[in-house]
C-alpha positions as CSV (number, residue, x, y, z in Angstrom):
1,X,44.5,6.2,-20.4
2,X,44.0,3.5,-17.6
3,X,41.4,0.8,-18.9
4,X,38.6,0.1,-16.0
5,X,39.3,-3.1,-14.0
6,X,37.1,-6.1,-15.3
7,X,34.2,-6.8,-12.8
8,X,35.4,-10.3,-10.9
9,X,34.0,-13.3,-12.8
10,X,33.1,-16.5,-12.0
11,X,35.9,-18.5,-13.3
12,X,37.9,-15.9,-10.8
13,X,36.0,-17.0,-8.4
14,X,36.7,-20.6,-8.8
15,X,40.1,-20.0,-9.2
16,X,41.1,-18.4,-6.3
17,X,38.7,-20.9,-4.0
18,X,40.4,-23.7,-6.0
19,X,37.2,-25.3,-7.4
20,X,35.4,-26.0,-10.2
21,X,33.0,-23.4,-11.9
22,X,30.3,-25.8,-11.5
23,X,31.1,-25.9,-7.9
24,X,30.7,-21.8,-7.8
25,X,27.5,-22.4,-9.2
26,X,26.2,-24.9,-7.1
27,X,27.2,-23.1,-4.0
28,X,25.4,-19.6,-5.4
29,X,22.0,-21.9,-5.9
30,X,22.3,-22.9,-2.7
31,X,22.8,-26.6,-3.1
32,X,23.6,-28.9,-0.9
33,X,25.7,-31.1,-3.0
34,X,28.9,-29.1,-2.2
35,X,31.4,-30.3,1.2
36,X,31.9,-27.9,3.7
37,X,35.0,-27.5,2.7
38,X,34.9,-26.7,-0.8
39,X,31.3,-24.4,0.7
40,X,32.7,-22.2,2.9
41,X,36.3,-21.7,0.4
42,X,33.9,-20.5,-2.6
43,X,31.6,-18.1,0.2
44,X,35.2,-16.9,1.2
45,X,36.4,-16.4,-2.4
46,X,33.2,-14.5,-3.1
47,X,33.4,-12.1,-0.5
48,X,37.4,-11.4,-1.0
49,X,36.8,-10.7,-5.0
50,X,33.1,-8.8,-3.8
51,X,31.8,-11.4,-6.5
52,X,28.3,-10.2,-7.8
53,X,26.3,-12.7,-10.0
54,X,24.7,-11.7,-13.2
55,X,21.2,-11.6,-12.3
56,X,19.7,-11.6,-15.4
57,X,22.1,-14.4,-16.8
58,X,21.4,-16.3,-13.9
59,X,17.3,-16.5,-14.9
60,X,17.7,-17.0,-18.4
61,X,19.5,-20.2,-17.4
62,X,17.2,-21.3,-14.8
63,X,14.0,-20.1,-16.6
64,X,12.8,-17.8,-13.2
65,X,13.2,-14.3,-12.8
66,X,13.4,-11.5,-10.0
67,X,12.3,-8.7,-10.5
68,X,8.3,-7.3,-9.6
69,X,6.5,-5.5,-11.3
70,X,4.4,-2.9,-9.6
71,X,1.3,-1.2,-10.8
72,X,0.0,1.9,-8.9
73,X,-1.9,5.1,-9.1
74,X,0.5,7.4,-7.3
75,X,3.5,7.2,-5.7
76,X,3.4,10.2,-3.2
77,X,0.2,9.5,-1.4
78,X,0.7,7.6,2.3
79,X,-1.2,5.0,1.7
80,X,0.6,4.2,-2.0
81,X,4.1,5.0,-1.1
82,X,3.6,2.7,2.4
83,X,2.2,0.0,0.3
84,X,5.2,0.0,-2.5
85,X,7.8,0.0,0.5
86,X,6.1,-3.1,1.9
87,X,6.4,-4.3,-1.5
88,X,9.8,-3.8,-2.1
89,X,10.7,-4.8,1.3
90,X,9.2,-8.6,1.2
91,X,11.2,-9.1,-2.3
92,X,14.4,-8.1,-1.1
93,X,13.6,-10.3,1.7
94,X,14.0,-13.3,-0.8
95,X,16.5,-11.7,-3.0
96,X,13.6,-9.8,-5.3
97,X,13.8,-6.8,-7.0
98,X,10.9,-4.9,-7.7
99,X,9.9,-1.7,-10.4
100,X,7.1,0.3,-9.9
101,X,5.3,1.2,-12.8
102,X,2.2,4.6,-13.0
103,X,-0.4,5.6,-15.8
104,X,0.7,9.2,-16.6
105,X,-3.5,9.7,-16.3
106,X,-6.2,7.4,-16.6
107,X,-6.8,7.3,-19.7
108,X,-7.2,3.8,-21.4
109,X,-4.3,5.2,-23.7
110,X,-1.9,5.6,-20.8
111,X,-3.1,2.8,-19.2
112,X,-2.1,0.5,-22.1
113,X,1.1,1.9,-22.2
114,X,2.3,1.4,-18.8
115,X,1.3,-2.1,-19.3
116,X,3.1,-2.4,-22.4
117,X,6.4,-1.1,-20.4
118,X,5.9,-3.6,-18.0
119,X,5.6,-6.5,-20.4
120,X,8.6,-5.4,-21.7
121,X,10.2,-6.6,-18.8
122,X,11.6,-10.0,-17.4
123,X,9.0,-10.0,-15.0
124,X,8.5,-13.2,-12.3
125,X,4.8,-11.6,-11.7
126,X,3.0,-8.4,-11.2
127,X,1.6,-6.5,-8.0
128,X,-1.5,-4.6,-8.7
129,X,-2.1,-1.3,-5.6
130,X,-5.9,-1.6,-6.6
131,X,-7.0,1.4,-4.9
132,X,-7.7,3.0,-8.0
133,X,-10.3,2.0,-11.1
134,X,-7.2,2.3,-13.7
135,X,-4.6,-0.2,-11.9
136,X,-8.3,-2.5,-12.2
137,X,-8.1,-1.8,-15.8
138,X,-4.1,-2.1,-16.2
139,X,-4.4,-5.7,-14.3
140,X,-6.8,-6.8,-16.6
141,X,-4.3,-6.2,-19.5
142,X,-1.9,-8.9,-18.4
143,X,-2.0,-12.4,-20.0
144,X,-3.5,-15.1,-18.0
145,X,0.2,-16.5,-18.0
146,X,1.4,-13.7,-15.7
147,X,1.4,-14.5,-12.2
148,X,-0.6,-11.5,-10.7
149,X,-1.9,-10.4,-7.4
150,X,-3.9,-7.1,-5.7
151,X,-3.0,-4.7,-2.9
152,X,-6.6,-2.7,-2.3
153,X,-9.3,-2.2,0.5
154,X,-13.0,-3.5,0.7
155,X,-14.5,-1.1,-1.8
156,X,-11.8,-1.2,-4.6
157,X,-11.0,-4.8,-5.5
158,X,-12.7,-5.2,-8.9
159,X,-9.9,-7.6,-10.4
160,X,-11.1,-10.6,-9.0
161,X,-7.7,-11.4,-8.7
162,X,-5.6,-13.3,-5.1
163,X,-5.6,-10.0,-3.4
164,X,-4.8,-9.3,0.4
165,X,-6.8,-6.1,1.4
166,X,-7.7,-4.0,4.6
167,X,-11.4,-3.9,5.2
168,X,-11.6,0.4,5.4
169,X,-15.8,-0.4,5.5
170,X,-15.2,-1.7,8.9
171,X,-12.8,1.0,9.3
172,X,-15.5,3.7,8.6
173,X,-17.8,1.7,11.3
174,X,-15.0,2.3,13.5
175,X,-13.9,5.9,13.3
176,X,-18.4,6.8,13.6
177,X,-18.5,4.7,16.4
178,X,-15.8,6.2,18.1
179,X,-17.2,9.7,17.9
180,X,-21.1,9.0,18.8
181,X,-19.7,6.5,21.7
182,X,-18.5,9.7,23.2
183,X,-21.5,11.2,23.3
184,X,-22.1,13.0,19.8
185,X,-25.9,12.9,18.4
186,X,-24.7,12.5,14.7
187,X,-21.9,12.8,12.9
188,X,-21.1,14.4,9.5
189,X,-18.9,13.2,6.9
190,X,-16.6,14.9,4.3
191,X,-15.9,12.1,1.6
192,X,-14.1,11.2,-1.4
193,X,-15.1,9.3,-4.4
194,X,-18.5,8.9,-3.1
195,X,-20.8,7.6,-4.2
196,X,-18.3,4.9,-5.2
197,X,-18.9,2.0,-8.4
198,X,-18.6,-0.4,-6.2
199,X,-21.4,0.5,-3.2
200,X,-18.8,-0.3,-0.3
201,X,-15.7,1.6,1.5
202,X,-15.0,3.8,4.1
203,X,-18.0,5.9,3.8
204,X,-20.7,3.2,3.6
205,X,-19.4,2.0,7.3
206,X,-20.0,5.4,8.3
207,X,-23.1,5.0,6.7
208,X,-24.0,1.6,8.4
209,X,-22.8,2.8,11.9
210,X,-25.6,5.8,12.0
211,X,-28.2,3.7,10.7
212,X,-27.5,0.7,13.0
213,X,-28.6,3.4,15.9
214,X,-31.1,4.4,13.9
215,X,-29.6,7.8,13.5
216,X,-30.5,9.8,9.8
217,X,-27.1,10.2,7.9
218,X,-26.4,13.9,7.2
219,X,-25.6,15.1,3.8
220,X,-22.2,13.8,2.5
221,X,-20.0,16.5,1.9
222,X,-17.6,15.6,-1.2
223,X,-13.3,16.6,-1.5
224,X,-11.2,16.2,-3.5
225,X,-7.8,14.5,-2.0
226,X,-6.4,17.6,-1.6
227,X,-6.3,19.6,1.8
228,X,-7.4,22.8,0.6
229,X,-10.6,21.3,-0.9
230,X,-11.7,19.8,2.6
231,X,-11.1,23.0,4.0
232,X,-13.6,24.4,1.7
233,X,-15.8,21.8,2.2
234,X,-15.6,22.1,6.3
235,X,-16.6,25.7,5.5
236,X,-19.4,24.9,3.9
237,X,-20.4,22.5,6.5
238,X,-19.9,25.0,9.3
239,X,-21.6,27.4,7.9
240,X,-24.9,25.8,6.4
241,X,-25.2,23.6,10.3
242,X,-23.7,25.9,13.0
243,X,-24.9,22.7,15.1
244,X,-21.7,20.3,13.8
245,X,-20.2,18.9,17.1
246,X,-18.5,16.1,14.7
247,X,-16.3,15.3,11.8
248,X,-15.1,12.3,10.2
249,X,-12.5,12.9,7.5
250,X,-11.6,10.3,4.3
251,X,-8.2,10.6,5.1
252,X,-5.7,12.4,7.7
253,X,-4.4,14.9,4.7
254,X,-8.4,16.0,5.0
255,X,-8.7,16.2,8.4
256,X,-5.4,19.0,8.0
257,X,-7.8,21.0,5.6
258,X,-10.6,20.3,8.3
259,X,-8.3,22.2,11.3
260,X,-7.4,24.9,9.3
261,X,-11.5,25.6,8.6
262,X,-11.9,25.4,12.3
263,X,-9.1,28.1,13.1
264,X,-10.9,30.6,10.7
265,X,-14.1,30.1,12.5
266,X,-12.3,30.2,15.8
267,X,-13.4,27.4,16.8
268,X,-11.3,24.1,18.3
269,X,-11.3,20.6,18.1
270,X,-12.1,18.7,20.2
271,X,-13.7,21.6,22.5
272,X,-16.0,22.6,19.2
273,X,-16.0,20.2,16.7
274,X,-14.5,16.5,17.7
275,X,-12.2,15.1,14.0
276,X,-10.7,12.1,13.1
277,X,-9.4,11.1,10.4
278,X,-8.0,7.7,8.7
279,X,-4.9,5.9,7.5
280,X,-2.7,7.3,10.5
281,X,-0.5,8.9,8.5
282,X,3.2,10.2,10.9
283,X,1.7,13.4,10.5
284,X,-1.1,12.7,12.4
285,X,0.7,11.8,15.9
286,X,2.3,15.3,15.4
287,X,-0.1,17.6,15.4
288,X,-1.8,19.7,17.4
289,X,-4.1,18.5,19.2
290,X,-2.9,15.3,17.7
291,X,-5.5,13.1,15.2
292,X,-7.8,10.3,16.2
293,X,-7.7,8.2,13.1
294,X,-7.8,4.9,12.2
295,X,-4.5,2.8,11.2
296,X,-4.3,1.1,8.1
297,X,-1.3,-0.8,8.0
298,X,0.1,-0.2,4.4
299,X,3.0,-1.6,5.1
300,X,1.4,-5.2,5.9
301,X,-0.8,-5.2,3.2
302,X,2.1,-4.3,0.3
303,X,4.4,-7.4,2.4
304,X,1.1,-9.8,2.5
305,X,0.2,-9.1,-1.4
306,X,4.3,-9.9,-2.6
307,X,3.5,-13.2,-0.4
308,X,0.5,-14.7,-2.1
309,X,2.7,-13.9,-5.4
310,X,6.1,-15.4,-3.8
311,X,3.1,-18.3,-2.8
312,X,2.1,-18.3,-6.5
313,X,5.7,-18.4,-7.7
314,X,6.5,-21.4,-5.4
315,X,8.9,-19.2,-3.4
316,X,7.2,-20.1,-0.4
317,X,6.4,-23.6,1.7
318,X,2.7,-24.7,1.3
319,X,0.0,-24.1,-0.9
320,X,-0.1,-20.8,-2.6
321,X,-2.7,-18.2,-0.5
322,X,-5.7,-16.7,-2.6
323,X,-7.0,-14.2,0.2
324,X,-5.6,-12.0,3.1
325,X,-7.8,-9.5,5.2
326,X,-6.1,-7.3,7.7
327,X,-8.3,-5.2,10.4
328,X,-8.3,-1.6,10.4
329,X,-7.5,-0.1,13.8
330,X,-8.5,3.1,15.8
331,X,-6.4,5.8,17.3
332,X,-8.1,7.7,19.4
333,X,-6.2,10.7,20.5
334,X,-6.5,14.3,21.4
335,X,-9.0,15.6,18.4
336,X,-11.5,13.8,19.7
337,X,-13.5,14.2,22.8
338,X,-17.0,15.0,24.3
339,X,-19.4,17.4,23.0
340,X,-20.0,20.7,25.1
341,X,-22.7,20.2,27.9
């Protein structure tokens, strides 16, 4: 039976760039007490022998680790998935690995246990996605001692931890606007998790944008984050105010359940009922007609939360951030349009 080859060392390392171990080392910390020379023979060496250090032998020695934990409420979801990706993107950036970590419910139970898992790791800090109330619960498990930060929007930071966030109250001022700028009287709104604990999110700009024109806000009709459940709700809508002319969905997975309500009525957007949606998910530039919505750049926000933790880590020049805002933008497209003469 052949034995498997031993993974390269580095004592083999040294010994075939004809240095000292110490030298090795130097070079892999990135010091610059090393010649050229002896530099680029150990960089050679390492590449020829495909020399990988021992990560986690590497941070007990220097006391820091690499790895990231991540706390979430989904992982499927756009908005979660683009957020983790950021995420995962800025550590690798700096040579950081990071491990995403989900309540099987919401339960303080589960909550706890994810934590627990976490703890158990050789974490360097901890990302909270704090879009929902249980990651606000989970961050407040951590010990102070554990660097910890907060992805979230407006209406879901309750942490009180450094968080970057997008500002989806302005967005919901934003997406109203949009629709009663061309021409609309009112427009109606099928939410999610309203009313919310915290009194502010997408759905209070919407709020604010009718009132600030002095314009009564229509019943809010409530989803669920499925499809199916906004087309039920759109329904409803259409069938208790044969009068809607337009609809502002949570999110772009709504606004899906929102066409298919308009097909059964044989009705179309924008020539019926003008929609738009939020988050610009890809789906929404692919449909047709294709979605007005508003972009929320997940991506950005799960990159700008690992930096005010790489900031908190020292990984970074300058003083350590506490607070990043990033704008929501619109996207008007073919949904939306003019209501019928």
């Amino acid at each position: 039976m052949t034995t498997p080859a031993r993974p390269p060392a580095i004592s083999d390392v040294a010994r075939r760039a004809g240095v000292s171990v110490g030298t090795v080392s130097r070079v892999l910390n990135g010091s610059s007490q090393v010649s050229e020379r002896r530099r680029a023979a150990t960089v050679r060496a390492i590449e020829e022998l495909g020399y990988r250090p021992n990560q986690t032998a590497r941070a007990l020695a220097s006391g820091r680790h690499r790895l990231v934990g991540i706390l979430t409420g989904d992982t499927t979801e756009y908005g979660f998935a683009s957020t983790i990706r950021g995420i995962e993107d800025a550590a690798a950036a700096v040579g950081m690995l990071a491990t995403v970590a989900r309540p099987r419910s919401r339960s303080d139970t589960d909550v706890r246990a994810v934590v627990d898992l976490l703890l158990n790791q050789p974490l360097a800090g901890v990302i909270g996605i704090e879009f929902d109330e249980q990651v606000s619960r989970g961050l407040a498990l951590f010990p102070a001692s554990m660097p910890s930060v907060s992805a979230s929007l407006v209406g879901t930071h309750h942490s009180g931890l450094p968080d970057a966030h997008i500002d989806d109250e302005l967005g919901g001022r934003l997406a109203t606007d949009h629709l009663l700028d061309l021409g609309h009287r009112t427009v109606h709104h099928i939410a999610v998790d309203y009313p919310s604990e915290s009194g502010t999110g997408r759905s209070y700009g919407y709020r604010a944008a009718l009132e600030a024109r002095g314009i009564p806000v229509p019943p809010i009709r409530s989803s669920t984050w499925e499809p199916a459940a906004a087309r039920v709700a759109t329904l409803a809508l259409l069938d208790d105010d044969p009068t809607v002319t337009a609809l502002f969905c949570f999110n772009d997975d709504l606004a899906m359940g929102a066409y298919r309500a308009l097909h059964e009525r044989g009705l179309r957007a924008p020539e019926d009922v003008s929609i738009i949606g939020f988050d610009d998910a890809p789906l929404s530039s692919t449909v047709s007609p294709t979605l007005s919505t508003v972009r929320m750049d997940f991506g950005s926000l799960g990159s700008s939360a690992f930096d005010l933790l790489a900031g908190m880590l020292g990984e970074t020049a300058g003083p350590p951030m506490t607070d990043v805002e990033l704008p929501p933008v619109l996207v008007a497209r073919e949904s939306s349009g003019p209501p019928r003469a």
